[in-house]
C-alpha positions in Angstrom: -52.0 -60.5 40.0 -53.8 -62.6 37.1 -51.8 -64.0 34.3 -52.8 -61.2 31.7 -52.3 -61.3 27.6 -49.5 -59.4 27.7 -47.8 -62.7 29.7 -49.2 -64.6 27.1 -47.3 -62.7 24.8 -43.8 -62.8 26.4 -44.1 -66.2 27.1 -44.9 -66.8 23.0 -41.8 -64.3 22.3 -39.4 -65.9 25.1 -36.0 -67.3 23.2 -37.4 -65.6 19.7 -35.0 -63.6 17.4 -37.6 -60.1 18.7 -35.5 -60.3 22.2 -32.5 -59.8 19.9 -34.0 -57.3 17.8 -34.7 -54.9 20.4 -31.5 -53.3 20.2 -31.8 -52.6 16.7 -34.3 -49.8 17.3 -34.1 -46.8 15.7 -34.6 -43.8 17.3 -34.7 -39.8 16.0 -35.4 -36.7 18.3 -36.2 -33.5 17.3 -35.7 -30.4 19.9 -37.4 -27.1 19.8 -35.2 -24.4 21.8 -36.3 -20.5 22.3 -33.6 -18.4 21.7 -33.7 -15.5 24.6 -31.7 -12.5 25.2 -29.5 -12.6 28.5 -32.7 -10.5 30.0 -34.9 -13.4 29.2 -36.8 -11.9 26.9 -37.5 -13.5 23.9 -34.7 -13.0 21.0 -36.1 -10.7 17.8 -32.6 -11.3 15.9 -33.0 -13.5 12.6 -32.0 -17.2 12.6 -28.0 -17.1 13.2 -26.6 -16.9 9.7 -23.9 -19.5 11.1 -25.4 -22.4 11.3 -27.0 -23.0 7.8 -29.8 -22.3 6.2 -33.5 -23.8 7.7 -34.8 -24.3 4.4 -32.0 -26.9 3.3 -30.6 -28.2 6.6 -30.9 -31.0 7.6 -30.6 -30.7 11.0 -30.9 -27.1 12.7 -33.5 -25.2 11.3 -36.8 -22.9 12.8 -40.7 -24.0 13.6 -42.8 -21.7 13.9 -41.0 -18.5 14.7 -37.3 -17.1 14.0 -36.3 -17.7 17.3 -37.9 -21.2 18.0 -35.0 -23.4 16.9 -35.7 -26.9 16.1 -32.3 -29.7 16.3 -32.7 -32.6 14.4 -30.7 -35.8 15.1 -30.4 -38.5 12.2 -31.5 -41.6 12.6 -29.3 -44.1 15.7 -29.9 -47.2 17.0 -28.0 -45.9 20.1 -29.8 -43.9 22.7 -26.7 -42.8 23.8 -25.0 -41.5 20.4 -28.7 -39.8 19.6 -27.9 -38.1 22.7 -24.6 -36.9 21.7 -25.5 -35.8 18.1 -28.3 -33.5 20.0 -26.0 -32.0 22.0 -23.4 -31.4 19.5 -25.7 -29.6 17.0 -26.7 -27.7 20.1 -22.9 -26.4 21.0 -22.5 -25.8 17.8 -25.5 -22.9 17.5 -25.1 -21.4 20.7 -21.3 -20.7 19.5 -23.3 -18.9 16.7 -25.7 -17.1 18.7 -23.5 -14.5 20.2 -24.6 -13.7 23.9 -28.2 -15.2 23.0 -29.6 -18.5 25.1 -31.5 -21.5 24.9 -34.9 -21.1 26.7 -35.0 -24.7 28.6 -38.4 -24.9 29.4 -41.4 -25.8 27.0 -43.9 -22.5 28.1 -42.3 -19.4 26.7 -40.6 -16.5 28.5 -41.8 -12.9 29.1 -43.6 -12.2 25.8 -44.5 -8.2 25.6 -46.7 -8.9 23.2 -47.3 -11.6 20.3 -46.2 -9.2 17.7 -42.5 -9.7 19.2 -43.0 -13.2 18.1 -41.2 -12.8 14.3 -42.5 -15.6 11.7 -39.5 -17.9 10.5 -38.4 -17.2 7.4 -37.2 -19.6 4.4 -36.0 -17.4 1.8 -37.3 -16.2 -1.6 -38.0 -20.3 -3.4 -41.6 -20.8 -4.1 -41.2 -23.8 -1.1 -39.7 -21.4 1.6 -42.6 -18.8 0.8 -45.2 -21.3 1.2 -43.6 -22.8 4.9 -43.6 -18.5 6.5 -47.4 -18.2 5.2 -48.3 -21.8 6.5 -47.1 -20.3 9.8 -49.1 -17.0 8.8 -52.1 -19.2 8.9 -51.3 -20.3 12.2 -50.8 -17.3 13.6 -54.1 -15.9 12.0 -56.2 -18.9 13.2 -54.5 -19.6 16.6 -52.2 -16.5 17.4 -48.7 -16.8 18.0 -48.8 -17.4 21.1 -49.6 -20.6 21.1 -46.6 -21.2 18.5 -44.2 -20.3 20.9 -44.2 -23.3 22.7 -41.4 -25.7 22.7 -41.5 -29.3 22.7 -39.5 -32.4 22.3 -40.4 -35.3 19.8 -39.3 -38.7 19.6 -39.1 -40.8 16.7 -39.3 -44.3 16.7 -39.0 -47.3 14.8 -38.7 -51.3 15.2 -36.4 -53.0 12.6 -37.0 -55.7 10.4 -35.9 -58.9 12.1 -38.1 -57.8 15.1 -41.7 -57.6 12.7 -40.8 -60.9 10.7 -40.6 -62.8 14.8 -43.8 -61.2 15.5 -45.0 -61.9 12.6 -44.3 -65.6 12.9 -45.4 -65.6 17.0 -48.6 -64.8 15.9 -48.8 -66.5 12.7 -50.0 -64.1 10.5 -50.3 -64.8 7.0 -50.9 -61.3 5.4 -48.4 -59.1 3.5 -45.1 -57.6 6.1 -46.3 -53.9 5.6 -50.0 -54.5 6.6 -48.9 -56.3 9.4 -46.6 -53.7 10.3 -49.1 -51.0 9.8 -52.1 -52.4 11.8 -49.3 -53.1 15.0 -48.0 -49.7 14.6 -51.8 -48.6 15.1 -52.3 -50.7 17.7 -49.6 -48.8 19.4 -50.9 -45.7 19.1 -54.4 -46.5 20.3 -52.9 -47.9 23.5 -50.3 -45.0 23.5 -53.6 -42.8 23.6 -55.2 -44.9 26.0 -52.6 -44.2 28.5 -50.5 -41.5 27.6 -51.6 -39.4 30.8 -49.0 -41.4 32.6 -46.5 -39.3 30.3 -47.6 -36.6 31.5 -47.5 -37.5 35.0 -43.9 -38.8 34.8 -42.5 -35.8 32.4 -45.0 -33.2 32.3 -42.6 -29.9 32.7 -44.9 -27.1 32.5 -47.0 -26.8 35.8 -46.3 -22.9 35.4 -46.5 -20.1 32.7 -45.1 -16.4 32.7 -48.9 -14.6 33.0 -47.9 -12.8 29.7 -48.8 -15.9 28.1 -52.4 -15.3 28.7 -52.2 -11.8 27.0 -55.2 -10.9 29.1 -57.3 -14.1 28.3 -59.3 -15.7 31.5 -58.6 -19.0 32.9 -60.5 -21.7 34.5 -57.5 -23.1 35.7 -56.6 -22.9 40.1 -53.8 -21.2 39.2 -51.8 -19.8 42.2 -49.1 -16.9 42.1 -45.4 -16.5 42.7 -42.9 -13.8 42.3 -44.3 -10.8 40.2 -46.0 -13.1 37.3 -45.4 -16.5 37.5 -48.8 -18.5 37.3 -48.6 -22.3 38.5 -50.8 -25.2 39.7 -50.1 -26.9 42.4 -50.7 -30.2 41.4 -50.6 -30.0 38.3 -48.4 -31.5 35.4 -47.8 -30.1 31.6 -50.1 -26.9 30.5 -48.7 -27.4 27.2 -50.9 -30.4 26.5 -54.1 -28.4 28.3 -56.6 -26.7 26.9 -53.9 -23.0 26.6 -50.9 -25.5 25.5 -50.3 -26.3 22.0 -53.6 -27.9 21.2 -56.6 -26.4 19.1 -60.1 -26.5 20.2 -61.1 -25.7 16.3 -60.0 -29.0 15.3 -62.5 -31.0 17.6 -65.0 -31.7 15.2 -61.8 -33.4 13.6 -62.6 -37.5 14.2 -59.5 -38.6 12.6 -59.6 -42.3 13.9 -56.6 -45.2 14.0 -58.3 -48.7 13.7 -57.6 -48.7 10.0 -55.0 -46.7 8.1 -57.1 -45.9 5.4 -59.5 -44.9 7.6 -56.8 -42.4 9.5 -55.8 -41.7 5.9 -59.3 -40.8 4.9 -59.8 -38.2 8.1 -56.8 -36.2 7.6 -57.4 -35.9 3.7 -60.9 -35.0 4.4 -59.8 -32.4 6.7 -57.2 -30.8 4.3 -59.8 -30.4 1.3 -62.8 -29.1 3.8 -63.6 -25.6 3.7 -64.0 -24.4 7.7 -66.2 -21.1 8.1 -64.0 -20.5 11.0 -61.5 -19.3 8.8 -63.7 -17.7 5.3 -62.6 -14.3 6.1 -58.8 -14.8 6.5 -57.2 -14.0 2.6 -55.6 -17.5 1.2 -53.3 -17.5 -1.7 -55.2 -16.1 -4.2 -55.0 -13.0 -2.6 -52.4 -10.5 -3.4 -51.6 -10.3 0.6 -52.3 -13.7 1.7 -52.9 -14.4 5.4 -52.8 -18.1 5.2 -52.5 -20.9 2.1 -56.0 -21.6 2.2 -59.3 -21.5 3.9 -60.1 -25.6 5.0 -59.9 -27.0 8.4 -57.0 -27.7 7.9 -54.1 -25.9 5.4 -51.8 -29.0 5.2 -52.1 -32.1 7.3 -49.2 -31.1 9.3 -51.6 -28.9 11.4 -53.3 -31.6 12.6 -52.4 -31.5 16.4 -51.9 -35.0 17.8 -49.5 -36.4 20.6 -48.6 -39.0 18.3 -49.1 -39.8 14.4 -48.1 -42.6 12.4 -45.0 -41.6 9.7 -43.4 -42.7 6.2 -40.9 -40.9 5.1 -42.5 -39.0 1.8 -41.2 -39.0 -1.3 -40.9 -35.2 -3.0 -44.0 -33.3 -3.6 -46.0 -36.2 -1.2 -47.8 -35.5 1.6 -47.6 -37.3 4.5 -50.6 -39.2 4.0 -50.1 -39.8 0.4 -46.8 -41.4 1.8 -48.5 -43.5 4.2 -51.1 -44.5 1.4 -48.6 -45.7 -1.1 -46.4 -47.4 1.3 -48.0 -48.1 5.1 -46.3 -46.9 8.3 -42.6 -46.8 8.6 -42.1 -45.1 12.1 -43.8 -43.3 14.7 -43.9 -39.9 15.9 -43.9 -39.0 19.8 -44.9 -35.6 20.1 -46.6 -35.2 23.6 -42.8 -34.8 25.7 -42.4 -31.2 27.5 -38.7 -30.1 27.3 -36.8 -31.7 30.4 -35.6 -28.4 31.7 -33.1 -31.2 34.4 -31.2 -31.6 31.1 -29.2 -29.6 29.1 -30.4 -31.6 25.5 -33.9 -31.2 26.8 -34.2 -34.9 26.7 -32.3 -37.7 29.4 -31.2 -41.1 28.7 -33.4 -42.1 31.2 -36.7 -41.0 29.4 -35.2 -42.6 26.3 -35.2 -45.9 28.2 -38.5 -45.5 29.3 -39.8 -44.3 26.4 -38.7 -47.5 24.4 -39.9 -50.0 27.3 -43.3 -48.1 27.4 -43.7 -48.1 23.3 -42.7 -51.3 23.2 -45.5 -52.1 25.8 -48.3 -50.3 24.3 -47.4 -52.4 21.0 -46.8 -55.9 22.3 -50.3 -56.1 24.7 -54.0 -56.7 23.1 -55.2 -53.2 21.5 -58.8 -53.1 20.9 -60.6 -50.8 18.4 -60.7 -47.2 19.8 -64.0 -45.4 18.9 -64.5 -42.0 19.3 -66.4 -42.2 22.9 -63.0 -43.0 24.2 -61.1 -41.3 22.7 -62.9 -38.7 24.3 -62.6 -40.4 27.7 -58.8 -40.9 27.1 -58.3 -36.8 26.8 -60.4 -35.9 29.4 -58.0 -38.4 31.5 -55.1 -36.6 30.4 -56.4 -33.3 31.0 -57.5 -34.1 34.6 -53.8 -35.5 34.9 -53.0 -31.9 33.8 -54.4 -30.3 36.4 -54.4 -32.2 39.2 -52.1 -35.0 38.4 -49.9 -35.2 41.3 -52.6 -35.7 43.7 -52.4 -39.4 43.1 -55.8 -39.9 44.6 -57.1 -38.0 41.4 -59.3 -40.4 39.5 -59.3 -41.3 35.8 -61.8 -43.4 33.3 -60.8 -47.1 32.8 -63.3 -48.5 30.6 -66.6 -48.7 32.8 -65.3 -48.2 36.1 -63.0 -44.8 38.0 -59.5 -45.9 38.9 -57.3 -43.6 41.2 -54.0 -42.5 39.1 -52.0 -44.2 41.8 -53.8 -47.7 41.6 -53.8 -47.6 37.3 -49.5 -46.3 37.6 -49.0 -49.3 39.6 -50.6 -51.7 36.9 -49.0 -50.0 34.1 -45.2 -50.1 35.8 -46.0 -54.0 37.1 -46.2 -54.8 33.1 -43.5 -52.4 32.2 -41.2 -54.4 34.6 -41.7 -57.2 32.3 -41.1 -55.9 29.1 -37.8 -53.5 30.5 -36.9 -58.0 31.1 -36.0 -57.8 27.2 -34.4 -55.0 26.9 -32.3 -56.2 29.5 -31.4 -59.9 27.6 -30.8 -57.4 24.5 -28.4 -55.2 25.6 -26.5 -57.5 28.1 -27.1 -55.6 31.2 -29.9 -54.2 33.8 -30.1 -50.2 32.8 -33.8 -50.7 31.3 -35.0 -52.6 34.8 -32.8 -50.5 36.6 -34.7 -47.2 35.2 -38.6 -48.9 35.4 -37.8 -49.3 39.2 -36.7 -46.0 39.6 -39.9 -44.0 37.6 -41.4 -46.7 39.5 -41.1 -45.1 43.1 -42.3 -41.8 41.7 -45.8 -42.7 41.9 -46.1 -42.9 45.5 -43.9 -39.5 45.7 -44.9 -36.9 43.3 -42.5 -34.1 44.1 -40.0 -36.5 42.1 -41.5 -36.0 39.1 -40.4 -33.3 36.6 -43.7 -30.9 37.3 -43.0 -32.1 41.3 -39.6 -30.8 41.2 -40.3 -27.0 39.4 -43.4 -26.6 41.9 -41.2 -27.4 44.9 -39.0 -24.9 43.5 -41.2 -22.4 43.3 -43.0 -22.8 46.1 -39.3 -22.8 48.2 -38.0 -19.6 46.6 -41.3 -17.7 46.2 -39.8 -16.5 43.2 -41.0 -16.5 39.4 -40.1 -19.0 37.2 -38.3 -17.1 34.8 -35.2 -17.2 37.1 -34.6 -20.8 37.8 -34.9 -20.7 34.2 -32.6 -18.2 33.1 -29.7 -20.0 35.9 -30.4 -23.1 33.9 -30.0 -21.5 30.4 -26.9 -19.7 31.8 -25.8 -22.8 33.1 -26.3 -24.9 30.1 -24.8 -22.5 27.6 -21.4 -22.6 29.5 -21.6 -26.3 29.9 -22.1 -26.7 25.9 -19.3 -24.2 24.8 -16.9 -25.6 27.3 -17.3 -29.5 26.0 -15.6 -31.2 23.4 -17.5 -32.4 20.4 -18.8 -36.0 20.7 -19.9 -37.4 17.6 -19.7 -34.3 15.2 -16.5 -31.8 14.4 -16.8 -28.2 14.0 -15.5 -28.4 11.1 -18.3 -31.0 9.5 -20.8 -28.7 10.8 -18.9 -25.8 8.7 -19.0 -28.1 6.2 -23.6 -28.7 6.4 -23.8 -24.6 6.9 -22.1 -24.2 3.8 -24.1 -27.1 1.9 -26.9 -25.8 3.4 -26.6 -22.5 1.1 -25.5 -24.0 -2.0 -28.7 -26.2 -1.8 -31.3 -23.3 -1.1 -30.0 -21.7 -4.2 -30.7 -24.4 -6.3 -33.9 -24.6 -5.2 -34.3 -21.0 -5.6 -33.1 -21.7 -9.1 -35.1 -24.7 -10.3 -38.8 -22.6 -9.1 -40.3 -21.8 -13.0 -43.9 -21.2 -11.8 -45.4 -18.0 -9.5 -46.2 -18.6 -5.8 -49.4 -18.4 -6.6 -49.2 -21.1 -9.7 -46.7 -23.0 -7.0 -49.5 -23.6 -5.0 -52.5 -24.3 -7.2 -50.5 -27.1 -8.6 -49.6 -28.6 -4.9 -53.2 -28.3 -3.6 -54.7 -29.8 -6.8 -51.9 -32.9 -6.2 -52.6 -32.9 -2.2 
């Protein structure tokens, strides 16, 4: 195989401080979980008053809907304490859910009908009103639906030491946070370039309940099993297709990432356009609003991506205003179906991979990405989508068609190399030891998540719902019956409580009207 600039790169970095570095990465993860009654169904009860408030806590709190929970970790430099922190905040709710379940899949259960899907709620503050009619807006443009998918993101971060030996390999004389900013784009161009293999490696959401559909048509080869189970054969994660959580509205959007002010610029744009899509849905100023406003966007944050570029904001700062003022701080993995194999919806193992492959896509040359391939790079992902794990399925690589097997094998041959560092970082062979094993799932599909739930199917001629349902059964006993690893029940008491106190005082400190509330955000945004 030709020496490629990646080698170049490794060779350049070999002995550097960056080797070192590489086990200072920061991680976060953020799980959404459905909560389902013992039938399956999806739960109507309001978000359990025993774990806290979601306006004001930090780390359990709703999405969309009151039964999509969302766990937050804080930030780790250990995979396997960000691990343990998830599944801690994770006993601790289902202890305060009564006989109610975690979903463990990313496509909803049996949904009657979208009305059944109850908005999440914030309380009375002029900032909780504005979160449940955000997601009134959602449901008004999109349906709810859509919102009731579940999904896991991964945030990421490299740490200081690692940027200044980057910095120096590559002798770049500009300011840190520029430098910073332009790799962490870089990333994400190459991250979109070849995300489909992501999909093909973790996609968990081959099938959906046909409720989902709520009599809409399909396009899809779906096949049948059990009484309503939909599913395609070979294919990998509907929730990043065209009926997942994605929005066909937004595709006149060309929010670009060879620049951040140019990213910058497309996403402010977007907030402050008027869309005639949505003219006759009631905004704010209405005395019963239907969503905050009537551009293509209402806040940036429904701008649906599979991975954005972050800075933690300061209060009353958008995120863009935040990236503006002070460049990219982290990134934002958002395209990872929940692993229904574990009982966090996430595994160590993906972790691994996750930090070998972003490392990857950041490390090896990333050319400008115009529009034109972005465009080629979705269509990729959405023929990996449906027909993924027939490995003889062909994708777009620059001007010529390359079978997904043939392009995997490429990818994993550099991933090898890079998984080398992690290895001199952490003193052992766990990251080589995982790139060899995703490794061998290219040449056998039915390993892969989507491989495994198809299999299943297939064997048991049964619906989904039911492996599903063991799984949440299974889950929930295993969380209860564990001791806490990193947390203690009673400093989780402790957050709930906080949690309160603090959406009181911002219940307190609101002077203005909702409707005043907003004027003055949307005038700042």
């Amino acid at each position: 195989m030709k020496h490629t600039n990646l080698d170049s790169k490794l060779e350049t970095l070999a002995n550097t401080a960056l080797i070192s570095s590489l086990a200072g990465i920061q991680r976060g993860i953020e799980r959404e979980a459905l909560r389902i009654q013992p039938s399956g169904k999806i739960a109507k009860t309001p978000h359990p008053a025993g774990v806290g408030h979601p306006l004001t806590h930090n780390s359990i709190t709703t999405d969309f809907s009151e039964s999509l929970l969302e766990f937050i970790t804080p930030v780790s430099t250990s995979a396997e304490q960000t691990l343990s922190q998830l599944r801690d905040l994770q006993k601790y709710t289902l202890a305060n859910m009564g006989d109610e379940m975690l979903w463990p899949m990313s496509m909803p259960c049996f949904i009657e009908d979208q009305d059944d899907i109850v908005l999440a709620q914030f309380g009375e503050s002029n900032i909780g009103k504005m979160k449940t009619l955000y997601r009134e807006g959602l449901k008004n443009r999109y349906g709810s639906m859509m919102q009731a998918i579940a999904g896991v993101h991964f945030n990421m971060s490299f740490p200081n030491d690692f940027w200044s030996a980057l910095k120096a390999s590559e002798q770049n004389t500009g300011s840190v946070q520029d430098f910073i900013s332009d790799k962490y784009l870089g990333l994400i161009r190459n991250f979109k370039r070849e995300l489909w293999l992501i999909s093909y490696l973790f996609g968990a959401s081959p099938a959906l309940c046909r409720s989902f559909l709520q009599g809409k048509q399909s396009d899809l080869p779906f096949q049948e099993s059990g009484k309503g189970t939909l599913y395609l054969d070979k294919g990998t994660a509907l929730r990043l297709g065209d009926l997942g959580y994605t929005n066909s509205a937004q595709s006149s959007l060309k929010v670009m990432y060879n620049s951040l002010p140019e990213y910058v610029k497309g996403l402010q744009t977007a907030i402050r356009c008027r869309s005639d899509l949505y003219e006759n849905i009631d905004d704010y100023h209405a005395n019963v609003p239907k969503q905050l406003n009537k551009n293509i966007l209402q806040i940036e944050n429904e701008f649906y991506s599979p991975i954005r570029p972050k800075r933690n904001a300061n209060s009353q700062e958008t995120p863009t205003q935040a990236l503006a003022r002070g460049g990219i701080e982290y990134i934002e993995i958002r395209a990872l179906d929940v692993n229904p194999f574990s009982g966090t919806g996430i595994s160590l193992e993906q972790i691994r991979f996750l930090d070998v492959f972003l490392t990857y896509c950041l490390l090896k040359d990333s050319p400008e990405m115009d529009w034109d391939e972005q465009q080629v790079s979705d269509r990729n992902l959405q023929s990996v989508i449906s027909t993924g794990r027939d490995t003889e399925t062909y994708l777009q690589q620059g001007d010529t068609q390359v079978s997904i097997a043939a392009w995997a094998e490429s990818i994993f041959h550099d991933l090898t190399k890079v998984a080398k560092l992690f290895d001199d970082a952490h003193g052992d062979q766990t990251y080589s030891d995982t790139i060899a094993s995703l490794a061998t799932w290219v040449d056998n599909p039915d390993e892969t998540f989507s491989g495994q739930l198809v299999s299943a199917l297939k064997e048991n001629s049964t619906d989904s719902a039911v492996q599903a349902l063991e799984l949440a059964s299974q889950y929930k006993q295993s969380h209860l019956q564990s001791d806490y690893q990193f947390y203690n029940e009673s400093e989780l008491d402790a957050k709930t409580a906080q949690s309160f106190a603090d959406e009181k005082k911002v219940c307190d400190a609101d002077e203005l009207s909702l409707t005043a509330f907003l004027q003055e955000y949307f005038e700042k945004a």
